[in-house]
VEXDREN-2710 file (C-alpha; in Angstrom, 1 decimal):
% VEXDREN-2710
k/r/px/py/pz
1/UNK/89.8/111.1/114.7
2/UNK/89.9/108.9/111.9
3/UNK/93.6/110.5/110.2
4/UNK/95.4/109.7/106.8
5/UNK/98.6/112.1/106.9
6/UNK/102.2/111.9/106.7
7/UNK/104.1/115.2/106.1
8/UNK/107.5/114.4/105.6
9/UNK/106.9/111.6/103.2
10/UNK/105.1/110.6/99.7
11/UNK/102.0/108.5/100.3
12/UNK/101.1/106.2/97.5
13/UNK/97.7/105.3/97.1
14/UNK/97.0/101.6/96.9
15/UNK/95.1/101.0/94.0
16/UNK/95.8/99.6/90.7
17/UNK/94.4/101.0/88.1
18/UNK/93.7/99.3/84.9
19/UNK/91.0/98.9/82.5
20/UNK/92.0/102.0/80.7
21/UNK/91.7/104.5/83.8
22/UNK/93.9/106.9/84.6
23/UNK/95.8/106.4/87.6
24/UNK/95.3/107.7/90.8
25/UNK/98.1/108.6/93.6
26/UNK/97.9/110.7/96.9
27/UNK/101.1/112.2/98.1
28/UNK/102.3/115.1/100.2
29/UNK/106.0/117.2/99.6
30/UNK/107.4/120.1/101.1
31/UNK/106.7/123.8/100.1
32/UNK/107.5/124.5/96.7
33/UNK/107.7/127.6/94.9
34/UNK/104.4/128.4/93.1
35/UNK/104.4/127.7/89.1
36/UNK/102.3/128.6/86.5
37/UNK/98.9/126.9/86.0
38/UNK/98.4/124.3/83.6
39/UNK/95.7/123.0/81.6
40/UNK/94.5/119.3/83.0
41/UNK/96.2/116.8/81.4
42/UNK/92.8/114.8/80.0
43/UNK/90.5/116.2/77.7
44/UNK/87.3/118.1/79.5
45/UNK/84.5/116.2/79.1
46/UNK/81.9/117.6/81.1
47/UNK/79.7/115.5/83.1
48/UNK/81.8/112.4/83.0
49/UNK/82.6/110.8/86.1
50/UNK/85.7/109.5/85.9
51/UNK/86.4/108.1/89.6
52/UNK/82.4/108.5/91.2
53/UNK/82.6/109.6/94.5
54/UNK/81.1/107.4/97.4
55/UNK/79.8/108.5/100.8
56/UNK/77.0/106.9/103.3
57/UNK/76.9/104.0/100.6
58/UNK/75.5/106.8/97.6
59/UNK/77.4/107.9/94.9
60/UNK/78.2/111.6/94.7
61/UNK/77.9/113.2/91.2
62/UNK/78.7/116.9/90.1
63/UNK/77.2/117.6/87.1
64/UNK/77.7/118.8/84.0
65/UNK/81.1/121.2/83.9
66/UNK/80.9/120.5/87.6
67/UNK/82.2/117.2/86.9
68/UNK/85.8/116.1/87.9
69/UNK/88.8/115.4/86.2
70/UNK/91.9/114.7/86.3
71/UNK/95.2/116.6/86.3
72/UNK/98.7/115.4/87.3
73/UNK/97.2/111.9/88.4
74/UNK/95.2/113.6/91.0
75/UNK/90.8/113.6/90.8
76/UNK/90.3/117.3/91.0
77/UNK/86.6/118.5/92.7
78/UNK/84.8/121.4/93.2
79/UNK/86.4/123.3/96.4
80/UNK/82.7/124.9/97.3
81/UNK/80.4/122.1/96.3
82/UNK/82.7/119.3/97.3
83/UNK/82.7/121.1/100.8
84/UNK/79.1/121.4/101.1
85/UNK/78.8/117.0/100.1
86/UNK/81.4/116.4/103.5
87/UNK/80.3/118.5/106.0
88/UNK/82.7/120.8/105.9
89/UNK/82.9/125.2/105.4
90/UNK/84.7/127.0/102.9
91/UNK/86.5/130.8/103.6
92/UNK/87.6/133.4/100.9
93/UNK/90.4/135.4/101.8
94/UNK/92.5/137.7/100.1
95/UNK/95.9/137.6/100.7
96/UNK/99.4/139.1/99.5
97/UNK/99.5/137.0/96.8
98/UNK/95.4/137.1/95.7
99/UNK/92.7/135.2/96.6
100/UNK/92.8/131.9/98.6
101/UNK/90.4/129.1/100.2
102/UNK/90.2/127.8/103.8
103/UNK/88.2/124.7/104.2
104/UNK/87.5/123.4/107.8
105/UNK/85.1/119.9/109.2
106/UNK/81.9/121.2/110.3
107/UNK/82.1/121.9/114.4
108/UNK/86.0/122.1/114.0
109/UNK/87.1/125.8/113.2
110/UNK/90.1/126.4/114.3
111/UNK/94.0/126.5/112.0
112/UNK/94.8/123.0/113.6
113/UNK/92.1/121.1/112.1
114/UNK/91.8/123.3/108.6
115/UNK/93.6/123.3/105.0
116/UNK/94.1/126.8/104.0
117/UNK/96.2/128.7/101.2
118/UNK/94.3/126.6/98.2
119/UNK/94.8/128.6/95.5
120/UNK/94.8/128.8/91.6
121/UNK/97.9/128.0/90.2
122/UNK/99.9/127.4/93.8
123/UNK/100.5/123.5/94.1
124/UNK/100.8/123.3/97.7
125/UNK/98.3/124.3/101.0
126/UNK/99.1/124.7/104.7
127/UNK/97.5/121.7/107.0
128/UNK/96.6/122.7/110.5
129/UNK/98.0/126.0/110.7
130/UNK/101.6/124.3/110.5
131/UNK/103.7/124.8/106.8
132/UNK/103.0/124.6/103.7
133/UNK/103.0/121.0/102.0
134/UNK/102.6/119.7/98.5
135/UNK/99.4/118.7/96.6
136/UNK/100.4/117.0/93.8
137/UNK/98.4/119.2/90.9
138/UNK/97.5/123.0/90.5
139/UNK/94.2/123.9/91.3
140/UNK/92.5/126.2/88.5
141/UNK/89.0/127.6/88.4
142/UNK/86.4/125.8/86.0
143/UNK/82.7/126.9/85.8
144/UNK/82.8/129.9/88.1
145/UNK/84.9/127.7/91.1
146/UNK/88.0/126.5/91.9
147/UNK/88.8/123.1/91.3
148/UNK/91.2/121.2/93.9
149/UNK/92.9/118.1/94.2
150/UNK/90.8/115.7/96.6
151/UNK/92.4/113.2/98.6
152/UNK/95.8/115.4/99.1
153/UNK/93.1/118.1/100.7
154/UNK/91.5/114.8/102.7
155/UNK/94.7/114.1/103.9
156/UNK/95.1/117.6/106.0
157/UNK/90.9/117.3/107.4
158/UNK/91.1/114.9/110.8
159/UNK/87.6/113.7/110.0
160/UNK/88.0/111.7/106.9
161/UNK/89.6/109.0/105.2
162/UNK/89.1/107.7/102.1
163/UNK/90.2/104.4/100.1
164/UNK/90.2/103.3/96.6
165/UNK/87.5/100.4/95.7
166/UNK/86.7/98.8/92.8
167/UNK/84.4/96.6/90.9
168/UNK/85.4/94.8/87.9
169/UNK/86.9/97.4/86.1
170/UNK/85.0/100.2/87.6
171/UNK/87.3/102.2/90.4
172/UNK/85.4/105.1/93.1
173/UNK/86.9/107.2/95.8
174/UNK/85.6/105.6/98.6
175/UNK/85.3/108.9/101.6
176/UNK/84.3/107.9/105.0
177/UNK/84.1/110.1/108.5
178/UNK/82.6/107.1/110.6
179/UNK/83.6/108.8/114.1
180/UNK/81.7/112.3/113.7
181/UNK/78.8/111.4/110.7
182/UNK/79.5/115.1/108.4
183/UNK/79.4/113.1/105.0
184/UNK/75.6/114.7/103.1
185/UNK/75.2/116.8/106.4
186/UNK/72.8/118.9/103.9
187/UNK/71.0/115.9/103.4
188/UNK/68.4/115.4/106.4
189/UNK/67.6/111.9/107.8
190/UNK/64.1/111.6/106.9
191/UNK/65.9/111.8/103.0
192/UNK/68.1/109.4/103.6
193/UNK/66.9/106.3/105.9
194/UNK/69.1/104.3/107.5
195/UNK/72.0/103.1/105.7
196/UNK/72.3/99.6/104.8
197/UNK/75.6/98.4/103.0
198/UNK/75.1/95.5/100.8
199/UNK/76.2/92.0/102.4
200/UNK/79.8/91.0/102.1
201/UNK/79.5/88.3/99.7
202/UNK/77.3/90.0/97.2
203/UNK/78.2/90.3/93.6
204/UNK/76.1/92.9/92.8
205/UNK/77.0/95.5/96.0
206/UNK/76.2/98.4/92.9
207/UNK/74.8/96.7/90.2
208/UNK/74.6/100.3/88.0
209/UNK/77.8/102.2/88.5
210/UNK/76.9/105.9/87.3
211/UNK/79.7/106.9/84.6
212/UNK/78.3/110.6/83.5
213/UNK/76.0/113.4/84.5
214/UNK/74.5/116.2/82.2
215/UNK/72.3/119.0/82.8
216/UNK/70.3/121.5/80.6
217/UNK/67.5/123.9/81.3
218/UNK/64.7/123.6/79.3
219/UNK/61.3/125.3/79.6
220/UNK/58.0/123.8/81.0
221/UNK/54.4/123.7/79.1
222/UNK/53.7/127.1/82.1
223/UNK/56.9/128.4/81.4
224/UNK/58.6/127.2/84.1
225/UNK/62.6/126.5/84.3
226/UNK/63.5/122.8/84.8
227/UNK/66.8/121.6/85.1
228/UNK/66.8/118.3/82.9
229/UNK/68.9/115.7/84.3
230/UNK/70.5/113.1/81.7
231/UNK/72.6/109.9/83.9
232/UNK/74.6/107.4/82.4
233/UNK/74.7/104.0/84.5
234/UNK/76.6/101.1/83.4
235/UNK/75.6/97.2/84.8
236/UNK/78.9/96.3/87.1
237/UNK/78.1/93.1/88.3
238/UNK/75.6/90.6/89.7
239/UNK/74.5/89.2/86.7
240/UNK/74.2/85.7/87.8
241/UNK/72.2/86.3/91.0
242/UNK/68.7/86.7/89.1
243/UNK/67.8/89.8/90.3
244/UNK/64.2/90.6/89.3
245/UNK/64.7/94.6/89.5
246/UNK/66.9/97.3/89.9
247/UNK/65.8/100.4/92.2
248/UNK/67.5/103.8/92.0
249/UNK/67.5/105.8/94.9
250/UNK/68.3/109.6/93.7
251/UNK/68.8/112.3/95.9
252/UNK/69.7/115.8/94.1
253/UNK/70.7/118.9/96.4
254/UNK/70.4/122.6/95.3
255/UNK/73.1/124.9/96.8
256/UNK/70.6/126.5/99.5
257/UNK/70.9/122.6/100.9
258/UNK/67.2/121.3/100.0
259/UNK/67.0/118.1/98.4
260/UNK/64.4/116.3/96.1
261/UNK/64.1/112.7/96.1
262/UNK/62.8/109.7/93.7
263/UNK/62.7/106.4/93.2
264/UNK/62.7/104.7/90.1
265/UNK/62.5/100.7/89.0
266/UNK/64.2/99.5/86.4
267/UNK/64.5/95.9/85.0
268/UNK/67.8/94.5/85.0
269/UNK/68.4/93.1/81.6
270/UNK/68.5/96.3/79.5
271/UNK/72.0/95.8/78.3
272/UNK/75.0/96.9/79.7
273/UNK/74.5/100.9/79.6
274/UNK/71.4/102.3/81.3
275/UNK/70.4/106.2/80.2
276/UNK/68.3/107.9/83.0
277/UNK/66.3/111.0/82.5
278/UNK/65.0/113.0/85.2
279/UNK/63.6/116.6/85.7
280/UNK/64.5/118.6/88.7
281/UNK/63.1/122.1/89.9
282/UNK/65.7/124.0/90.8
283/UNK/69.1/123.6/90.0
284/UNK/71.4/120.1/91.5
285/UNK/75.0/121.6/93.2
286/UNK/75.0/117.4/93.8
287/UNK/73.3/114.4/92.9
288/UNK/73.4/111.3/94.9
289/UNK/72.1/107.9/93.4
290/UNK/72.0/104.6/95.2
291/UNK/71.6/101.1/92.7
292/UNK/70.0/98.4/94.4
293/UNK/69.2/95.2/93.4
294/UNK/65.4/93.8/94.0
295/UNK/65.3/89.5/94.6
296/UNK/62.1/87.5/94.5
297/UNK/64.2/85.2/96.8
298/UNK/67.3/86.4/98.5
299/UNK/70.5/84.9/97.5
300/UNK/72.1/82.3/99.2
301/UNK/75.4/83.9/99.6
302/UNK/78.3/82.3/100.0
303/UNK/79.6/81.0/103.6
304/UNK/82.3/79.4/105.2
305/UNK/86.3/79.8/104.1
306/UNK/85.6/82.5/101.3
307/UNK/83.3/84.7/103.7
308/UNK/85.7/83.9/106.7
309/UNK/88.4/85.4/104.8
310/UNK/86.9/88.3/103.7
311/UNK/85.4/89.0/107.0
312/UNK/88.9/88.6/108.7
313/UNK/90.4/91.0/106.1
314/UNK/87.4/93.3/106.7
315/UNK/88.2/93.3/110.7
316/UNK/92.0/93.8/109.9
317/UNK/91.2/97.0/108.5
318/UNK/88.8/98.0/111.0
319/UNK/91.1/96.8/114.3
320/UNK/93.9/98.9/113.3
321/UNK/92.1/102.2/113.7
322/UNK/92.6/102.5/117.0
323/UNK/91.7/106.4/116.3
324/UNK/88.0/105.8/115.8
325/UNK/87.6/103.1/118.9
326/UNK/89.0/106.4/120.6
327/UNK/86.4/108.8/119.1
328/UNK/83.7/106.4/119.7
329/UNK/84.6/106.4/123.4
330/UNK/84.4/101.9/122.6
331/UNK/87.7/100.3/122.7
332/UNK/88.3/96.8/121.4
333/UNK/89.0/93.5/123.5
334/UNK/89.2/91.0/121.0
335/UNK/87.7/89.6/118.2
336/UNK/87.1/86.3/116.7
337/UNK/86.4/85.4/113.0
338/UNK/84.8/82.0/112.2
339/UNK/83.0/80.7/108.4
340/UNK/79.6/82.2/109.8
341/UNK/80.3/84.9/112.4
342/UNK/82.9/87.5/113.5
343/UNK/82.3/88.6/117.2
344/UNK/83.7/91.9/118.2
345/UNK/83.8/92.3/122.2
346/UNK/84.7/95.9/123.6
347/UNK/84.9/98.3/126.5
348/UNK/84.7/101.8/128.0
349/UNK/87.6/103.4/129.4
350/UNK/87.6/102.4/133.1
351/UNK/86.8/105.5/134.4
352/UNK/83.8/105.9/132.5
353/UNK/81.4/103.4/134.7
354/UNK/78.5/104.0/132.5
355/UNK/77.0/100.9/130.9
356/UNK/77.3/100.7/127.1
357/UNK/74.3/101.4/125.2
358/UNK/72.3/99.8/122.1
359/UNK/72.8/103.2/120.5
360/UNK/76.5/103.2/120.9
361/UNK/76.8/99.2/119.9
362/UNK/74.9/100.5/116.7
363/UNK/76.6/103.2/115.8
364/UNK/79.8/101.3/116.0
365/UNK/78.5/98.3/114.2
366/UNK/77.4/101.4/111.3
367/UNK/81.4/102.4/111.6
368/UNK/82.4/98.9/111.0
369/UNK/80.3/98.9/108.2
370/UNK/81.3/101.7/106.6
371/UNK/85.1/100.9/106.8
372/UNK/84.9/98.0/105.5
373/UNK/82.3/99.1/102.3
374/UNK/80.1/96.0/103.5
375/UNK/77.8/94.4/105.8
376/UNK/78.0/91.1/107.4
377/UNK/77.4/88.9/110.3
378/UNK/79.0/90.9/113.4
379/UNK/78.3/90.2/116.9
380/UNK/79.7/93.7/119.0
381/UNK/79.7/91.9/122.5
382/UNK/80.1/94.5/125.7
383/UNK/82.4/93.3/128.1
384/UNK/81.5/94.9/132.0
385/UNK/84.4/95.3/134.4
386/UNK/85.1/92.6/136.9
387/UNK/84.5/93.6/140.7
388/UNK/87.5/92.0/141.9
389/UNK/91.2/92.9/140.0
390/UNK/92.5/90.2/137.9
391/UNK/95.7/90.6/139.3
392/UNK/96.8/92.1/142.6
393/UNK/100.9/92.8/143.4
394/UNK/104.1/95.2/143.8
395/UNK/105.6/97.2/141.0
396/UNK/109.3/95.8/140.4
397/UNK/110.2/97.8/137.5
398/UNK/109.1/100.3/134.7
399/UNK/110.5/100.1/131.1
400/UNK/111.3/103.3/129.0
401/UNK/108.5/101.8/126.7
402/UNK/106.0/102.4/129.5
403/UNK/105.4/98.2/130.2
404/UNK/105.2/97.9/134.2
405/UNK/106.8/94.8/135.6
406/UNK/104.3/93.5/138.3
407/UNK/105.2/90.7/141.2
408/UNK/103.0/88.9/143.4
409/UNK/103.3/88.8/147.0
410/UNK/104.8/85.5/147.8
411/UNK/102.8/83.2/149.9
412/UNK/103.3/82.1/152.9
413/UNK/103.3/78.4/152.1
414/UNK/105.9/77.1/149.3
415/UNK/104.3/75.0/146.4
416/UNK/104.3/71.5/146.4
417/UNK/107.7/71.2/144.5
418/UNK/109.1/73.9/147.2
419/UNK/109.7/76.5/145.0
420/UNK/108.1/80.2/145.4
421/UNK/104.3/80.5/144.2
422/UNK/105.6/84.2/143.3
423/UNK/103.4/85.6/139.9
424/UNK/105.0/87.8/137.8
425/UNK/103.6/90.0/135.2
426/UNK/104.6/92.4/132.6
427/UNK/101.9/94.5/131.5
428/UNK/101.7/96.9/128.5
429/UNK/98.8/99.5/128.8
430/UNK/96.6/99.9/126.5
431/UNK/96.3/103.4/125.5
432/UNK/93.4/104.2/127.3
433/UNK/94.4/102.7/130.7
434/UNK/92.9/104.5/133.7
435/UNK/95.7/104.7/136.7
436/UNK/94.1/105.8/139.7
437/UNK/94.4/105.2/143.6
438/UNK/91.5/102.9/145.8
439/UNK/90.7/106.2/147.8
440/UNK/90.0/108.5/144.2
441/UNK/88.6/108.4/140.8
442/UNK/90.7/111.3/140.0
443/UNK/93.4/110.0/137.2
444/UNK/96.8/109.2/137.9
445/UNK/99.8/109.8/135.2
446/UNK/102.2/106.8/134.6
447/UNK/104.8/109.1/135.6
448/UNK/103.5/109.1/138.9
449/UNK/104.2/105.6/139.3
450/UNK/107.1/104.1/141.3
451/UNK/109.1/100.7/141.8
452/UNK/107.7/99.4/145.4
453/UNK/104.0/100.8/144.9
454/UNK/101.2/97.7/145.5
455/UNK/98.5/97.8/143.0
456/UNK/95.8/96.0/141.5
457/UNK/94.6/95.6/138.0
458/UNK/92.2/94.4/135.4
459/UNK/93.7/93.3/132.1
460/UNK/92.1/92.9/128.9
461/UNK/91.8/89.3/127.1
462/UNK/93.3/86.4/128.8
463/UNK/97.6/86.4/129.7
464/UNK/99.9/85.0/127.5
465/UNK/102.8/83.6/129.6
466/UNK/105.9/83.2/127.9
467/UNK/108.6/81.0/130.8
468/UNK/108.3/82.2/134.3
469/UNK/106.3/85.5/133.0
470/UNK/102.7/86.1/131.9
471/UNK/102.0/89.2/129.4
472/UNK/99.1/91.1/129.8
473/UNK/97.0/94.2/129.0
474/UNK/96.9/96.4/131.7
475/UNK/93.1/98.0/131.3
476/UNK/93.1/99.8/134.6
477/UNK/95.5/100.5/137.6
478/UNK/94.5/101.2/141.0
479/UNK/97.0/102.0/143.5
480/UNK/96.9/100.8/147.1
481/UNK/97.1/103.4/149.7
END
């Protein structure tokens, strides 16, 4: 899973925030005695979205005294709402000490993937059934719920990660699960169509950020109660690519989980602050609104060094999560990053002989995306095991670290300069290497393995010698009987 935690240490969250926001950290402490509760330390202003909330490329609003705010440099959200936007269930329990809140991932019940013990007043929670660690600001109730701090809670749910984004001067909370897709799991597909992130080099990835969110009931001509929808929408950027409209993708969702859904047009150049007004039939728990700009001719974008670079910083991000290559059951070969292309190439574990699928090269590609907050060009290339080993030999030695030293068998005919045409190899596994013998596809344990054993191998991406020794990827292991 795709994890952000660290228990015995502060995490600081790397934004800056200027502009005038306030600013937002993410950390985690030990247990601390409860205190008592505290009013938030910025003025309620109810419907204002401070720090909007992103997920599957929409914003996420809560509206009116729904909204969040901010206390002890932390966003606080609605526990029971906020739950129902990720994919995620919510328990009340009493306890010794009065009521508290378990939240768990959809699919995932169980202590060891839950936060539990969120409670007013108590600034700390217990992740996955272990202790209790600090969350940075007391949670309080507001409008009939209990308001909690976000990302310390994302920390403690394996699903999710989140990250800090900004345009111009506009910052949102950026929440992703792109392993197990949770994020709007109230929202059906046929509501929301594939999701297409805007292209890397676009100015105008949002070009309407949505800053607040008020409701009212009001009473139809029949008598009818409609919820009356009021959205604020400032222009963020984009400005010089000529775009001839702006739609609005809105998507509200009751608490019972149905959505309704429109689409509105609006034309680009009506000053900096758009007001949008919009009538609903039952009551929104959410609203979810998508900006996206309408071209009579697409933009060129820009190509070369400047997309290079952000497509190599974009990869970066995404190479290092070895935990969702995991998840996805696709592990990563290489990559390459050129001014027009990056070209991913990746495997299945060795044991799984299966051929990889469109579907699974697509749903990695929509993982990529959503790391990264973009789209671009990306070439996912499937690399097929080799019928013959890429390396065949005895093991000569096995380092605490796990790297297996490899020899050759010498041949029976020196080289031309009369010395040995002995190979040797040192070979760190990757962490899904398969270690089996030729006679079984049952797996073997590295602990199983011993100096003087003959083996054969595949590697991953091409040896790096470095003097008389090559350095390679060990991808699978097959010992000789």
């Amino acid at each position: 899973m795709v994890v952000i935690r660290t228990k015995w240490m502060f995490i600081l969250l790397a934004a800056v925030m200027i502009g005038g926001a306030v600013p937002l950290t993410v950390g985690k402490a030990a247990a601390s005695a409860p205190v008592p509760d505290q009013p938030s330390t910025v003025a309620t202003n109810p419907g204002k979205q401070l720090i909007p909330l992103l997920m599957n490329n929409y914003f996420v609003l809560f509206p009116g005294e729904k909204a969040p705010f901010i206390k002890s440099n932390r966003l606080m959200v609605p526990l029971q709402t906020f739950a129902k936007a990720i994919g995620a269930f919510v328990d009340e329990r009493d306890g010794s000490k009065g009521t508290y809140y378990m939240i768990w991932p959809s699919g995932m019940a169980g202590l060891e993937t839950s936060v539990t013990g969120l409670r007013a007043g108590f600034d700390w929670a217990v992740y996955g059934g272990d202790m209790g660690f600090g969350i940075g600001a007391l949670p309080e109730y507001r409008a009939g719920e209990l308001f909690i701090p976000v990302t310390p809670v994302l920390d403690g749910l394996d699903p999710y990660s989140y990250e800090m984004r900004r345009i111009r001067h506009y910052n949102y909370l950026a929440i992703m699960d792109p392993a197990d897709a949770l994020l709007l799991d109230e929202v059906k597909d046929d509501d929301i169509p594939h999701i297409d992130y805007p292209p890397m080099m676009s100015e105008a990835p949002y070009p309407l950020i949505p800053t607040a969110l008020a409701q009212k009931v009001i009473q139809s001509g029949s008598g009818k109660q409609i919820y009356r929808m009021t959205m604020e929408m400032e222009r963020a950027d984009g400005i010089g690519e000529r775009m001839e409209a702006i739609e609005l993708q809105i998507i509200a969702v009751d608490q019972q989980g149905k959505a309704t859904k429109l689409t509105q047009q609006r034309p680009p150049a009506d000053g900096t602050v758009h007001t949008v007004v919009f009538d609903m039939p039952r009551e929104p728990a959410y609203v979810l609104v998508q900006s996206t700009p309408i071209y009579k001719e697409e933009p060129a974008y820009k190509t070369g060094y400047e997309l290079q670079a952000a497509m190599a910083s974009a990869m970066a991000k995404v190479y290092n999560r070895r935990s969702l290559f995991e998840d996805l059951r696709l592990y990563p070969v290489a990559y390459t990053v050129d001014p027009y292309e990056t070209r991913l190439s990746v495997t299945k574990p060795a044991w799984d002989r299966t051929p990889i699928t469109a579907q699974e090269i697509d749903t990695l590609r929509h993982a990529v995306f959503e790391i990264a907050g973009r789209s671009f060009p990306l070439d996912i290339e499937p690399v097929k095991r080799r019928a013959e080993p890429d390396l065949a030999g005895t093991i000569t030695m096995i380092e605490a670290s796990g790297r297996i030293w490899i020899s050759s068998t010498p041949s029976t005919a020196d080289s031309a300069d009369g010395e040995s045409s002995t190979r040797r190899w040192q070979g760190t596994p990757e962490p899904y290497l398969f270690i089996h013998r030729n006679n079984s596809e049952e797996g073997m344990s590295p602990n199983e393995l011993t100096i003087g054993m003959k083996v054969e191998a595949w590697i991953n991406g091409p040896p790096k010698r470095e003097g008389t020794v090559e350095q390679v990827r060990l991808f699978e292991l097959v010992v000789q009987e």
